[in-house]
C-alpha positions in Angstrom: 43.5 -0.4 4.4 42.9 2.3 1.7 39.8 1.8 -0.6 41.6 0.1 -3.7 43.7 -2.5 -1.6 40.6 -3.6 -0.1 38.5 -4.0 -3.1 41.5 -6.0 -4.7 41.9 -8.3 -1.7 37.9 -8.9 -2.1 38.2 -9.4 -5.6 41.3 -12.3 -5.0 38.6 -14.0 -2.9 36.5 -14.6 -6.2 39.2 -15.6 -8.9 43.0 -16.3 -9.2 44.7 -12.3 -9.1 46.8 -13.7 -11.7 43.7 -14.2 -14.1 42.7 -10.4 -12.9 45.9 -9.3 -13.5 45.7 -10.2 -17.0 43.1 -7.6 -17.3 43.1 -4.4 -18.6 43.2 -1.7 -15.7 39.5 -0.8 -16.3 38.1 -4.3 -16.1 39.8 -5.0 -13.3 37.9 -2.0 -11.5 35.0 -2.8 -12.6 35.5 -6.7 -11.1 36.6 -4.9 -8.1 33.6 -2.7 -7.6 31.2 -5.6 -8.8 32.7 -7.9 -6.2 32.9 -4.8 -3.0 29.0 -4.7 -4.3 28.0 -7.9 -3.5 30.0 -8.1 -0.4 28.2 -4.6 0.8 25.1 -6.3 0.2 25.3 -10.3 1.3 24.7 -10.2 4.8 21.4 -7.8 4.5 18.1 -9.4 4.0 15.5 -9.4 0.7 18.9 -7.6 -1.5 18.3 -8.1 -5.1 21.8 -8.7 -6.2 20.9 -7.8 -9.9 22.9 -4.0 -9.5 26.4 -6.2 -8.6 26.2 -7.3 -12.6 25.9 -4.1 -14.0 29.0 -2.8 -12.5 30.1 -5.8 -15.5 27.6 -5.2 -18.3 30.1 -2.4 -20.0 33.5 -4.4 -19.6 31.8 -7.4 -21.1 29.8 -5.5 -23.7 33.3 -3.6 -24.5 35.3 -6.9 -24.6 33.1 -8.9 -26.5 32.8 -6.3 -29.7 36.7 -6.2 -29.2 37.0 -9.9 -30.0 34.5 -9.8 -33.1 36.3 -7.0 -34.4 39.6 -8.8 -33.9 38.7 -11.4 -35.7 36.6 -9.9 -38.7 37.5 -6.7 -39.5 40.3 -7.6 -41.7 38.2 -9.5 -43.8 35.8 -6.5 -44.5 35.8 -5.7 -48.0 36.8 -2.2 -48.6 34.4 -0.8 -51.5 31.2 -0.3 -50.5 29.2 -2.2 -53.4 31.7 -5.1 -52.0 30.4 -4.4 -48.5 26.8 -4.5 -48.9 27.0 -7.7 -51.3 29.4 -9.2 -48.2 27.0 -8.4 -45.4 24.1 -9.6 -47.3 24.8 -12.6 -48.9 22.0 -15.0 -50.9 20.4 -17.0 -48.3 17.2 -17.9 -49.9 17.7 -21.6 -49.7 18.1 -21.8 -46.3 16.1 -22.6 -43.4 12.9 -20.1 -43.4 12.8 -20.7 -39.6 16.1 -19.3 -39.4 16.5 -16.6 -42.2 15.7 -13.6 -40.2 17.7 -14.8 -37.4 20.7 -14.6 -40.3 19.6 -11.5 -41.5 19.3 -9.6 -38.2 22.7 -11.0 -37.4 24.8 -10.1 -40.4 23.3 -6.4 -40.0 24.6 -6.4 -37.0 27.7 -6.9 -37.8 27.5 -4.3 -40.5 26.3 -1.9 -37.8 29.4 -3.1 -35.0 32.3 -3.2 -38.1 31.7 -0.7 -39.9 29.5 1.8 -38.1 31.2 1.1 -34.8 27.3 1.2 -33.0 26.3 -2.5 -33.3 23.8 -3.6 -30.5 24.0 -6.6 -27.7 28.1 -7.3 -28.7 27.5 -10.4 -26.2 24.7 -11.6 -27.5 26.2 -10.7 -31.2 29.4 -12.9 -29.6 26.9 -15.6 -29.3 25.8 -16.3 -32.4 28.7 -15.9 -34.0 30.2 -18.8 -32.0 27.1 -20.6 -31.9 27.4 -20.3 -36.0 30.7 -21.1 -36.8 30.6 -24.6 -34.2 27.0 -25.6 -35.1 24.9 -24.4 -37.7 25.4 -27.4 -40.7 25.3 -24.5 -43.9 28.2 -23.1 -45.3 26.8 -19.6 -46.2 29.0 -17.1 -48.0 30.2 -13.3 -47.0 30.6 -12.3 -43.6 29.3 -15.6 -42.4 32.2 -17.9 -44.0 34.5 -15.5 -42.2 33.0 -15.9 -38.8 33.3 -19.8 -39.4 37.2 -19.1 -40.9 37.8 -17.1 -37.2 35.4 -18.4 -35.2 36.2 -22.2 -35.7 38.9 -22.8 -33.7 40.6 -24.5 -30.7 38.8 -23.0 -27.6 36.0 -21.9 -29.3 33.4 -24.2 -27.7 34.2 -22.8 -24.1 34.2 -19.6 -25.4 30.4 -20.3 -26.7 29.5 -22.3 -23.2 30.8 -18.9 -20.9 29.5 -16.5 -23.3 26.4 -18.6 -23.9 25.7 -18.9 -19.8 26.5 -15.1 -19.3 23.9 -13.9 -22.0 21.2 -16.1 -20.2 21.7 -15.0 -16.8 21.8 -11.2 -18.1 19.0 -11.5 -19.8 16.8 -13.3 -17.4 18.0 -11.4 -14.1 19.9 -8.0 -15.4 18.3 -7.0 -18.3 15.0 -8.0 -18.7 14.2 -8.8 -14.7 12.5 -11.8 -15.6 13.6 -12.9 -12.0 14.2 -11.5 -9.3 18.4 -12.4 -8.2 17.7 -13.1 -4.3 19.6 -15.9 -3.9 23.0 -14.9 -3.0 24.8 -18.4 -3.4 23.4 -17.8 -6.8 24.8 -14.4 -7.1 28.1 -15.8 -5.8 28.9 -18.1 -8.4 27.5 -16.1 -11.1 29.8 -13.5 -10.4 32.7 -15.5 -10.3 32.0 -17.0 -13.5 31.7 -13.2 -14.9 35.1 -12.4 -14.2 36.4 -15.3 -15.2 34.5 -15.3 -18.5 35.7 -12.0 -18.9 39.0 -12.7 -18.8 38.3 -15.5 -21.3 36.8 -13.0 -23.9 39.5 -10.5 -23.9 42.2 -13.1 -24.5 40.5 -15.1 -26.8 
């Protein structure tokens, strides 16, 4: 069996091939080669299964500044003086506790729409959702936009996925808070990482 028929066969075993044929050629090879990964390393002992996730982090990173811009950049104003004022709108009423969490975020957009170098697209992804379904304020600019676009059917298990994907990154990938021993662990992560990204992109 030549190399690419046998990491799509392994990559079936995870997730429906329809749902990876939906994909984009290049996230389907890195699914392939992030599911061959594991499957290289789950009958040897003391494997940290952390590497298997990175073969995802770009696809997922890629897809998830895809959907934000999809969904906001149409509403970006096109003068600059326009652009600053919608980026930065008046928040000094709201919650102190959560002002520079606003602040940080709406930059970041500024830095992923405009400059096309904005930082953490899932986490970015995140918050956005997180915003639009359940922060209580209507705030102006570029944050009544994510709520116009971000606000809609699916959106909640768009948030759950993307919201269980940022936390496992962070804690095993990323940051190496933990250590990813547990292969059943590893297992069902993974799956869920395709399938999330598949979710993303057609969102």
């Amino acid at each position: 069996m030549e190399k690419g028929e046998e990491r799509a066969t392994a990559a079936t075993e995870f997730v429906d091939e329809k749902l990876l044929q939906k994909l984009p050629p290049r996230y389907q090879d890195a699914a392939k080669q992030a599911v061959m990964l594991f499957k290289f390393f789950e009958n040897k002992k003391d494997i940290n299964y952390a590497p298997v996730f990175t073969a995802l982090l770009g696809s997922l990173d890629e897809a998830s500044r895809g959907l934000i811009t999809r969904r906001l950049l149409a509403h970006v104003p096109q003068a600059l003086q326009d652009q600053k004022a919608w980026f930065d709108p008046y928040l000094e009423n709201f919650d102190r506790r959560m002002l520079k969490h606003y602040q940080d975020m709406a930059q970041n957009l500024k830095r992923t729409l405009v400059f096309k170098n904005g930082l953490s697209p899932v986490g970015l992804l995140r918050s956005c959702l997180d915003y639009a379904l359940n922060e209580r304020e209507n705030l102006s600019g570029v944050f009544k936009a994510i709520r116009d676009e971000f606000k809609v059917a699916g959106a909640r298990d768009i948030l759950a996925r993307v919201s269980a994907i940022n936390d496992f990154r962070n804690t095993y990938i990323a940051h190496h808070e933990k250590e990813l021993t547990d292969k059943n662990l590893a297992e069902l992560e993974l799956k869920k990482w395709i399938e999330g990204l598949s979710v993303i992109h057609g969102f």
